[in-house]
NUSE-661208 format. One record per residue: z, x, y of N, C-alpha, C in turn. Coordinates in pm, 1 decimal. Layout:
[[Z, X, Y], [Z, X, Y], [Z, X, Y]]
...
This chain:
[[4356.0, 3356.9, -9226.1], [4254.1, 3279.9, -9158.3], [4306.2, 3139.4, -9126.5]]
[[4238.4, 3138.3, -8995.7], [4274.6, 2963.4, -8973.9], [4202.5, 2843.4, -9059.5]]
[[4264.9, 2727.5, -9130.1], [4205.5, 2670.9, -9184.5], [4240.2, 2503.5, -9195.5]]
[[4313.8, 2511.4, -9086.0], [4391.1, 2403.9, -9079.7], [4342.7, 2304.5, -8977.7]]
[[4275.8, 2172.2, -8985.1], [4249.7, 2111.1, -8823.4], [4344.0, 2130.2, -8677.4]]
[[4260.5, 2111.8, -8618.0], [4282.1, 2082.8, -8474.2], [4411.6, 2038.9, -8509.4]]
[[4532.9, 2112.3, -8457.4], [4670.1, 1993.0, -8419.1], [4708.2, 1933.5, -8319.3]]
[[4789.1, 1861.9, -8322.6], [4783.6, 1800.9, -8207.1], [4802.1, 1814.6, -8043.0]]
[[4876.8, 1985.3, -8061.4], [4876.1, 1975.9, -7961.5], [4717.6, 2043.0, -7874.6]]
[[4611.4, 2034.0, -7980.0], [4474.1, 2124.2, -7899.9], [4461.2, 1954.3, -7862.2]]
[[4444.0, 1817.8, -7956.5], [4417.5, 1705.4, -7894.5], [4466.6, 1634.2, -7798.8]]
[[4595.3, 1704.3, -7790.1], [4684.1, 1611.0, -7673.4], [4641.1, 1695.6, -7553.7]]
[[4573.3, 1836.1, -7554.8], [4550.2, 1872.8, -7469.4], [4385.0, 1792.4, -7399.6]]
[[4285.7, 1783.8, -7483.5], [4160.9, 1710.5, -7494.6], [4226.0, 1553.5, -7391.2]]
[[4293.1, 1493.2, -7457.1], [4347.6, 1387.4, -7463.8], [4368.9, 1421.8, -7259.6]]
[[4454.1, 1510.9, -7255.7], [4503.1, 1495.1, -7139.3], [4425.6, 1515.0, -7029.3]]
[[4302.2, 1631.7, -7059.2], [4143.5, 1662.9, -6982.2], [4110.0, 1506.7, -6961.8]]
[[4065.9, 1445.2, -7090.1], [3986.5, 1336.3, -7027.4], [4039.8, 1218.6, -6962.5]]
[[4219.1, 1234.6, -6916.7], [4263.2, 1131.7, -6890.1], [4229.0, 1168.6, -6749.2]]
[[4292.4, 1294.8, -6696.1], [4239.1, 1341.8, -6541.7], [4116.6, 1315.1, -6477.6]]
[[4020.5, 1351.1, -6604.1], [3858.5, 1301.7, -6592.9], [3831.4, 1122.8, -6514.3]]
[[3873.6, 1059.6, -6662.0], [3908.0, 905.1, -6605.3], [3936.1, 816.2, -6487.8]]
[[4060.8, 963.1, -6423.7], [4127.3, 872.6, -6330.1], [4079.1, 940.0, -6220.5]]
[[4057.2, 1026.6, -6218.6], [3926.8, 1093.4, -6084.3], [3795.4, 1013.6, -6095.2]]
[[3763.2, 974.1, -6161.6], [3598.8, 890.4, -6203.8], [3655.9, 731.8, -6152.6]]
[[3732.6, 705.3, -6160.8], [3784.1, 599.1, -6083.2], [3808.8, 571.7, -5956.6]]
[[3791.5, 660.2, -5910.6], [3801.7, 668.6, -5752.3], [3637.9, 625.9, -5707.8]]
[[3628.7, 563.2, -5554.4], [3549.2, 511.9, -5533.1], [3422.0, 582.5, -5517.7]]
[[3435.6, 721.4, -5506.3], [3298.4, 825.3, -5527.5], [3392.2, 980.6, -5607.3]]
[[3252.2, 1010.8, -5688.6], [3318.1, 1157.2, -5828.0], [3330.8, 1228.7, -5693.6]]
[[3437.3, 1275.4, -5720.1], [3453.3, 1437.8, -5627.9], [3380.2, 1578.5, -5682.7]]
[[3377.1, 1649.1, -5658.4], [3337.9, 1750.8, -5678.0], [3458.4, 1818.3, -5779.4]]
[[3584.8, 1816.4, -5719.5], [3679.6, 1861.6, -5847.9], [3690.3, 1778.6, -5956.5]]
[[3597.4, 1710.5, -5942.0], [3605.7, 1615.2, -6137.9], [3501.6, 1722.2, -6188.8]]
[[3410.8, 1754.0, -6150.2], [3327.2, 1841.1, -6223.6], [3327.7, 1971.2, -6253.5]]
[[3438.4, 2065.2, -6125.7], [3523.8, 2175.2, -6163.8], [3654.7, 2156.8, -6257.7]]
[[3686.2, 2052.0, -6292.1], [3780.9, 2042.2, -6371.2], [3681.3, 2048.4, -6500.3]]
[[3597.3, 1942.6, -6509.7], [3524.3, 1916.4, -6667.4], [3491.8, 2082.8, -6719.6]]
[[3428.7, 2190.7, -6577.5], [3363.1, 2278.5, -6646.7], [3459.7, 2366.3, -6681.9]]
[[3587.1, 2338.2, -6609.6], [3690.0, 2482.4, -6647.0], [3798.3, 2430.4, -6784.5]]
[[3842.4, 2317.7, -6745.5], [3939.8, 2279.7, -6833.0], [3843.5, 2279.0, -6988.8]]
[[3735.6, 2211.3, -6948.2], [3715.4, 2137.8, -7082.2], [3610.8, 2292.4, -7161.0]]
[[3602.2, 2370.6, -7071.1], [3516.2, 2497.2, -7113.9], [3610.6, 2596.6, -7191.4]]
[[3748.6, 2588.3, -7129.8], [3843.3, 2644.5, -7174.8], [3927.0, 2561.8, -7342.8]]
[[3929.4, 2473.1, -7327.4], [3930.0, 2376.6, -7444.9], [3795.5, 2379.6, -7546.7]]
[[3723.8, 2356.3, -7542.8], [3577.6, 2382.0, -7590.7], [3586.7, 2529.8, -7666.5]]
[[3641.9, 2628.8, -7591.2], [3650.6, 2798.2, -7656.9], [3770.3, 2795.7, -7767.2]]
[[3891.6, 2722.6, -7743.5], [3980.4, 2735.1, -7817.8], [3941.8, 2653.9, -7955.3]]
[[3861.0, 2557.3, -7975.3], [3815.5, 2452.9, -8049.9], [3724.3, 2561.5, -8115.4]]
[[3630.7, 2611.7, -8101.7], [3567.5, 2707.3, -8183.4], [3573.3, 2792.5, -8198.8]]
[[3712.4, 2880.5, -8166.7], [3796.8, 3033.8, -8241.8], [3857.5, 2988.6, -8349.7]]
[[3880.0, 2855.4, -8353.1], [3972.0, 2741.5, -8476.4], [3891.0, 2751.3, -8562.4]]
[[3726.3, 2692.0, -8537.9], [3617.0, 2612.2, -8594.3], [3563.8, 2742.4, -8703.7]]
[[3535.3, 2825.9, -8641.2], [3451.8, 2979.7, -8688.8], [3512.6, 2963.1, -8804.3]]
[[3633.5, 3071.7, -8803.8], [3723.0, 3108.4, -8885.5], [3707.6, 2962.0, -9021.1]]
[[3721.1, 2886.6, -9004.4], [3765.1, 2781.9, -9072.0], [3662.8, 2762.7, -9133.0]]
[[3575.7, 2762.7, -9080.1], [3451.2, 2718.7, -9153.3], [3407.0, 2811.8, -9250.5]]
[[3404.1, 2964.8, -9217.6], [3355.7, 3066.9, -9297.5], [3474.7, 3052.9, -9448.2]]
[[3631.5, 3022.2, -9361.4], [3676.3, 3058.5, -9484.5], [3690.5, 2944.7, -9595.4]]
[[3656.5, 2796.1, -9631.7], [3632.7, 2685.0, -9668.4], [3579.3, 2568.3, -9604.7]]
[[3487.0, 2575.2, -9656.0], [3432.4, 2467.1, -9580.2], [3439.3, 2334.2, -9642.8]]
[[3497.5, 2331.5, -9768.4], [3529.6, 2183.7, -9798.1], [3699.2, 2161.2, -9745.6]]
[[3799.1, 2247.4, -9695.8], [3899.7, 2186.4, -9669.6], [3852.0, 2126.2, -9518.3]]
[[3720.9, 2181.9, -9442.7], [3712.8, 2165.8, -9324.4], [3654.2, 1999.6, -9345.4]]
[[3574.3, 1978.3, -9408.1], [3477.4, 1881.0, -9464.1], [3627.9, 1773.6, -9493.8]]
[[3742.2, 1779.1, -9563.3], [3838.6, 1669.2, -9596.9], [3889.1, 1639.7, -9459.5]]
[[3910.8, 1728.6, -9377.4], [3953.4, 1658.5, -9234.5], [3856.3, 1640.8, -9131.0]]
[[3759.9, 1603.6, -9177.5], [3614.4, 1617.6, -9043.4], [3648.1, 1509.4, -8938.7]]
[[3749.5, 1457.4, -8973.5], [3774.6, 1321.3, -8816.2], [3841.5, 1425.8, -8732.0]]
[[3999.5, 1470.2, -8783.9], [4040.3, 1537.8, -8729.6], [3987.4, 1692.5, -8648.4]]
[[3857.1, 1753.5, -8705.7], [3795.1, 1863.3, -8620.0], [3691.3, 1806.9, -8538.8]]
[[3688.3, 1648.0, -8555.8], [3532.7, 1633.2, -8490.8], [3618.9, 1594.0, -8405.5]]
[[3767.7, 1513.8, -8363.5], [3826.8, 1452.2, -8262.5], [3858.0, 1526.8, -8129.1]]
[[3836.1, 1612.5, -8104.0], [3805.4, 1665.5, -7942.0], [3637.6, 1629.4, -7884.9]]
[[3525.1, 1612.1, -7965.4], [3381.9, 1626.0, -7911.8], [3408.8, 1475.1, -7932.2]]
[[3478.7, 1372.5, -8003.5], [3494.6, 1209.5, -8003.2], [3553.7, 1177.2, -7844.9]]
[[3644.3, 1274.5, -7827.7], [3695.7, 1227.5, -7697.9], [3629.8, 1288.7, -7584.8]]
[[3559.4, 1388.7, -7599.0], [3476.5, 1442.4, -7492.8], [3388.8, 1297.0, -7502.5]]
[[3300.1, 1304.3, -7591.7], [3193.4, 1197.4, -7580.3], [3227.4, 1082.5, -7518.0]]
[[3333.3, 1033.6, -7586.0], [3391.0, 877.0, -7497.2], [3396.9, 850.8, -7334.5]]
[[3473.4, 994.8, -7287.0], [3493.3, 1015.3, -7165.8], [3383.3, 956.0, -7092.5]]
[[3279.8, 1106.4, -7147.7], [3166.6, 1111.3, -7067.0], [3092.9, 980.0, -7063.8]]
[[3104.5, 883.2, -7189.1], [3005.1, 796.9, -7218.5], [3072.6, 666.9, -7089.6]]
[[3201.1, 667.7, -7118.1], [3282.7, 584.4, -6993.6], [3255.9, 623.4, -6814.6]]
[[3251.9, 746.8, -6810.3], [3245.7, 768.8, -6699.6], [3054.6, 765.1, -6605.9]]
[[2964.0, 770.2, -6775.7], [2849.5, 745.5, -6713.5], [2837.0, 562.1, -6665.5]]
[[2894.0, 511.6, -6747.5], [2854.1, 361.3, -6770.3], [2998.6, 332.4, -6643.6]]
[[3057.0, 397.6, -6562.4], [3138.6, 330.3, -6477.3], [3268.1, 279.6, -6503.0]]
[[3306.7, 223.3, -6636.2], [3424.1, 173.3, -6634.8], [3529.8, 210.8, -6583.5]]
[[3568.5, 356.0, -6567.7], [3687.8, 371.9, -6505.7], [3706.3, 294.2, -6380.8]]
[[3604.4, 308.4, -6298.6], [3590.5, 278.1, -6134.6], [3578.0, 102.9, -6163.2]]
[[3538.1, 72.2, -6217.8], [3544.7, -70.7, -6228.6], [3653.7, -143.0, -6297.0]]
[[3752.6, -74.7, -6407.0], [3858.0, -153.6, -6426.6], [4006.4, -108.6, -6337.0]]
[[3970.9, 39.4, -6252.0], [4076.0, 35.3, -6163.8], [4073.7, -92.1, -6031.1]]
[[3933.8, -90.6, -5987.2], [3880.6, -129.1, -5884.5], [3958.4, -283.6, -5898.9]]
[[3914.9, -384.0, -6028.0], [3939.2, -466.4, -6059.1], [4052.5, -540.5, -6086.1]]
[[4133.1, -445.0, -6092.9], [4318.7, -455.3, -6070.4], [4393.4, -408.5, -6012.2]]
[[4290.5, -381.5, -5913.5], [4390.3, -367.1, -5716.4], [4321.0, -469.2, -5662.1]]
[[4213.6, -539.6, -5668.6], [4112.2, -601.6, -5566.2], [4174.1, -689.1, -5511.1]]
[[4289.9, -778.2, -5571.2], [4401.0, -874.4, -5501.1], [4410.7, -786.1, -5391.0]]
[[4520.7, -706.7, -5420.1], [4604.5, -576.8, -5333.4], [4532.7, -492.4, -5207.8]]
[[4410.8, -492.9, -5312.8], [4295.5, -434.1, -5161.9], [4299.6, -500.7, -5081.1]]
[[4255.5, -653.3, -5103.9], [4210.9, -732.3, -5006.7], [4289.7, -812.1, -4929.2]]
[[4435.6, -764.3, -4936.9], [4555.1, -827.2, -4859.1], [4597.2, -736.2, -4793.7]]
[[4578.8, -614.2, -4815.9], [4613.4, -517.3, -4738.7], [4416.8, -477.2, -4616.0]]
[[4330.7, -534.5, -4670.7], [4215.4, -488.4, -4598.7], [4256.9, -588.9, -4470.3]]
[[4318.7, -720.6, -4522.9], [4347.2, -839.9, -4421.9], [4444.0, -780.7, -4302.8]]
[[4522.5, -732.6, -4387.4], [4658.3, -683.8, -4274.9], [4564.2, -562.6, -4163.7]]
[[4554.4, -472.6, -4217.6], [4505.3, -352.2, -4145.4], [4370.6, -448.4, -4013.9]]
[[4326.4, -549.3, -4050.1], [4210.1, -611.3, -4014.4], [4270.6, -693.6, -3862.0]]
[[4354.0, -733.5, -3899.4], [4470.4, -853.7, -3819.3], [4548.7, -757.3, -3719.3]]
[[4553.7, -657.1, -3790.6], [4642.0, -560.5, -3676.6], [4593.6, -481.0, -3606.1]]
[[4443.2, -491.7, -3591.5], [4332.2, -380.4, -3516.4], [4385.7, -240.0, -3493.4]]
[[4462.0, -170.2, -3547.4], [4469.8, -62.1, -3543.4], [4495.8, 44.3, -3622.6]]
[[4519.5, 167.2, -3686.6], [4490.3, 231.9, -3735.0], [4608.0, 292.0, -3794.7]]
[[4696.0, 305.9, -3891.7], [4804.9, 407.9, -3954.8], [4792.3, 501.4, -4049.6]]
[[4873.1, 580.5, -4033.0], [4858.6, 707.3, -4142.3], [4997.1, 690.3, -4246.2]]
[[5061.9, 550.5, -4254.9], [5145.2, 558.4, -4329.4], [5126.4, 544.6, -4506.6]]
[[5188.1, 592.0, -4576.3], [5135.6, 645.5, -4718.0], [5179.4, 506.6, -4790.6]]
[[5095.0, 457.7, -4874.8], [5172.6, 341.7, -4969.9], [5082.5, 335.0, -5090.2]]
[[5097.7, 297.0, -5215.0], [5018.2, 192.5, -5289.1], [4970.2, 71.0, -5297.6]]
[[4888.4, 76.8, -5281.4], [4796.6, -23.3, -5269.5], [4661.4, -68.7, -5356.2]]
[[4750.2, -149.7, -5486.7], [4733.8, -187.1, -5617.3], [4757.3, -66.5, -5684.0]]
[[4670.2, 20.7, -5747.4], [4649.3, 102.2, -5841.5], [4575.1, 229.7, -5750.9]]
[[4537.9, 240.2, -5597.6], [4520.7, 390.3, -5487.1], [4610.1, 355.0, -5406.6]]
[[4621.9, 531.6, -5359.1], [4707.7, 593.2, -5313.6], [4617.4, 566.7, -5192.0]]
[[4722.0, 481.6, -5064.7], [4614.1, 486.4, -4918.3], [4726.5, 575.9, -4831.0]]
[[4652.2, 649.2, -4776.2], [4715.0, 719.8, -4679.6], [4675.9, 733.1, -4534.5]]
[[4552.6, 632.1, -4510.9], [4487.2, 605.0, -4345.9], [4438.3, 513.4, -4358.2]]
[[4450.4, 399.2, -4293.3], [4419.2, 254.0, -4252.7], [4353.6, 251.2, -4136.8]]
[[4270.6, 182.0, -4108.4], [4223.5, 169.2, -3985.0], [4123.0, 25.9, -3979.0]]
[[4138.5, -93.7, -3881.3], [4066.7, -169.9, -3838.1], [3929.3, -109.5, -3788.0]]
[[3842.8, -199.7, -3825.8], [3743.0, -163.1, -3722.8], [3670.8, -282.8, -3627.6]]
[[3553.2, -218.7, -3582.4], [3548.4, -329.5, -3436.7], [3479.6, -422.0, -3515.4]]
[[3435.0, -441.5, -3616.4], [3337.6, -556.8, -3601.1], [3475.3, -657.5, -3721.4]]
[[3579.6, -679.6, -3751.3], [3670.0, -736.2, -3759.2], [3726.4, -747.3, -3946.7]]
[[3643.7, -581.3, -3975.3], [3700.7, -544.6, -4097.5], [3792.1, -438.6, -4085.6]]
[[3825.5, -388.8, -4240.5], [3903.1, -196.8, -4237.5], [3873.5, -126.0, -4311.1]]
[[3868.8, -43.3, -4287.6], [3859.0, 144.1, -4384.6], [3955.4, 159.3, -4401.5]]
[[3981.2, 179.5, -4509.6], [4106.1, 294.7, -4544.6], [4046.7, 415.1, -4692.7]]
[[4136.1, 537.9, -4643.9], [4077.4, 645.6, -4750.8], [4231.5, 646.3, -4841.4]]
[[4116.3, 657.9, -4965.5], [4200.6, 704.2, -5120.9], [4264.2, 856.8, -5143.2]]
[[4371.9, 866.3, -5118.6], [4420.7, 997.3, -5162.0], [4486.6, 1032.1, -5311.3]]
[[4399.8, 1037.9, -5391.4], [4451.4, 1076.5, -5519.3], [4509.0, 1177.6, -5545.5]]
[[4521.9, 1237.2, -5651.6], [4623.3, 1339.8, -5677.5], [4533.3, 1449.2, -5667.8]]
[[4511.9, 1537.1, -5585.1], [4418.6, 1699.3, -5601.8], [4306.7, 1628.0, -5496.2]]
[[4286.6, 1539.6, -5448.2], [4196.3, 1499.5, -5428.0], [4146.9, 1514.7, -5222.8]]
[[4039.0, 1553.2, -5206.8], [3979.2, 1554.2, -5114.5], [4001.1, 1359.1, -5046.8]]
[[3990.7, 1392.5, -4891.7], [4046.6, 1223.5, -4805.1], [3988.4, 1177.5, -4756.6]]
[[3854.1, 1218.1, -4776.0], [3744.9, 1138.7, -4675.5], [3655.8, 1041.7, -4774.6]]
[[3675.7, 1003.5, -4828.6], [3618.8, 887.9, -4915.2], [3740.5, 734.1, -4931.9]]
[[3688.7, 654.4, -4937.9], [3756.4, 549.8, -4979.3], [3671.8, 401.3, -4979.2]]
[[3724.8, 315.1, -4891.0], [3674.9, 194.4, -4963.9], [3718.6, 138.5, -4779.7]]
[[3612.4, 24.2, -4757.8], [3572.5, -44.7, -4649.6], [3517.2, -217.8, -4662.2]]
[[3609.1, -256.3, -4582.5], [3582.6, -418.1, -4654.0], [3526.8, -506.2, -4511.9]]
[[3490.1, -571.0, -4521.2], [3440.0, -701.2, -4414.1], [3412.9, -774.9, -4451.3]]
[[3458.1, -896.1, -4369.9], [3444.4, -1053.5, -4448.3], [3328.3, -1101.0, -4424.4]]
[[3273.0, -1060.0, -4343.6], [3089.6, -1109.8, -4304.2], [3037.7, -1049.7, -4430.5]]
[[3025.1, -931.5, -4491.1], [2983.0, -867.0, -4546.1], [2872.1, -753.8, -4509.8]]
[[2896.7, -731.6, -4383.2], [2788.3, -664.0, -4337.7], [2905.1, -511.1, -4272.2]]
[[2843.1, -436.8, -4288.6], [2937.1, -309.2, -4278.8], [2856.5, -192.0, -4154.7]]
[[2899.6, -118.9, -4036.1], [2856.1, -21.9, -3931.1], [2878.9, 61.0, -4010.5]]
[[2736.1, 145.4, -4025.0], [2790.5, 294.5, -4052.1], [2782.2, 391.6, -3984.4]]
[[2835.3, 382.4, -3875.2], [2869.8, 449.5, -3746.9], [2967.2, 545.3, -3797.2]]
[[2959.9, 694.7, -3793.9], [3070.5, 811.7, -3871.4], [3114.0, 820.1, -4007.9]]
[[2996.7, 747.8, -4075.6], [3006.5, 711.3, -4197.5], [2888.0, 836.4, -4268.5]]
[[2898.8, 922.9, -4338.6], [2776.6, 1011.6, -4471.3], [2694.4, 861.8, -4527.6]]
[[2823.9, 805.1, -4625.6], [2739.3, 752.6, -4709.3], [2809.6, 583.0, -4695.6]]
[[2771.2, 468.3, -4725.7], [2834.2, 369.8, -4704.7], [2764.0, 296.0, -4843.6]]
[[2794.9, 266.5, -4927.7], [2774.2, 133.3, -5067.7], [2825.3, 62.0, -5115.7]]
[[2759.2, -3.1, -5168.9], [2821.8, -183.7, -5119.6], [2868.5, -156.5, -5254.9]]
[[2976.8, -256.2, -5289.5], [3047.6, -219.5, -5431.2], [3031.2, -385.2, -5484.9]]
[[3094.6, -490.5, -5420.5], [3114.9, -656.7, -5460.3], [3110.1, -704.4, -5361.1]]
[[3026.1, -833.4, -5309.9], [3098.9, -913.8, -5197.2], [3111.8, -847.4, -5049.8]]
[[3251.1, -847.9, -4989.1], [3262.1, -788.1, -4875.1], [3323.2, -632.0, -4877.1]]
[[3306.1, -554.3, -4998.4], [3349.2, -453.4, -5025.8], [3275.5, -307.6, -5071.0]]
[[3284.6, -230.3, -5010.4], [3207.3, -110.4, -4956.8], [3283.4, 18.8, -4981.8]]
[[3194.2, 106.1, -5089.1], [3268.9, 281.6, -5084.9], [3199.9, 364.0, -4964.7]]
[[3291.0, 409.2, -4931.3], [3277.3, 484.3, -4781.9], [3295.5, 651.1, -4830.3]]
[[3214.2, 741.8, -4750.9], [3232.2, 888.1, -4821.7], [3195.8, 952.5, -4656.8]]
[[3298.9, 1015.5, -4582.5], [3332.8, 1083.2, -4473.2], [3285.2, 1210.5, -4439.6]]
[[3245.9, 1295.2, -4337.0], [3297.8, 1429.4, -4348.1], [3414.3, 1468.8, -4298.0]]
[[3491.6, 1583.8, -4406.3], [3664.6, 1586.0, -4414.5], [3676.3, 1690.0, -4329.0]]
[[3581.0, 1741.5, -4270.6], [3585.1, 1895.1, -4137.3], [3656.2, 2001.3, -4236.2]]
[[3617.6, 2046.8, -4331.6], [3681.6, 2152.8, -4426.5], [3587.8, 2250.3, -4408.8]]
């Protein structure tokens, strides 16, 4: 019988779910594959955690009871995730250490009235379409890793934003706006 905690590699796996979680929740709107990931990865993690748990428990439950950090530490890091990703932080401490980077690159794309598909970083997202627009701001969309391209982030120095071909348009700080597209899929 199994009787041994969680090792590390079931936590480094936990560990590695909620880092994907994190950094998809950081993007300027949840995708839809943050929530097919949570239900498959972490459903699949979740099953392996209690074929461990069963066994272990039936066959001592005070050796289970001496390591209870270590079996409770996958539902610690589920919880954290989730508790981070309800309250925003991911999206707000990525957001917060590109916003230089955003906003020198929102300037450039702004100054150059026109539109590129060239790929760069830009702070801490991946931009892969730039585009000026007429009233003398820019759009550009976030291409993360797995990630759907019609969302990103839209800035103007007036602070007032067209949502002309725009789903959804919200104001984030100041002159800065999450933009959510349709991607024609």
């Amino acid at each position: 019988m199994i009787t041994e905690p969680p090792g590390w590699p079931l936590i480094t796996a936990f560990s590695f779910a909620a880092f994907v979680c994190l950094w998809w929740a950081s993007a300027p709107y949840l995708y839809v594959e943050l929530f097919l990931w949570v239900f498959f990865a972490s459903g699949a993690l979740f099953l392996l955690w209690i074929i461990r748990a069963i066994p272990a428990l039936l066959a001592d439950i005070n050796a289970m009871e001496a390591n209870l950090l270590r079996w409770l530490m996958p539902w610690i890091i589920a919880g954290c995730t989730a508790l981070a990703i309800t309250a925003d932080i991911p999206f707000q401490v990525r957001f917060t250490l590109s916003k230089s980077a955003l906003a020198d690159h929102a300037q450039a794309v702004a100054r150059s009235g026109t539109s590129s598909h060239e790929c760069r970083l830009v702070g801490l997202y991946p931009v892969c379409w730039s585009a000026a627009t007429p009233d003398g701001g820019a759009q550009f969309s976030i291409d993360d890793w797995q990630i759907r391209t019609s969302a990103g982030f839209a800035w103007n120095p007036t602070g007032q934003m067209s949502e002309d071909g725009l789903e959804r348009l919200d104001p984030i700080s100041g002159p800065w706006y999450a933009w959510s597209g349709w991607d024609q899929w």
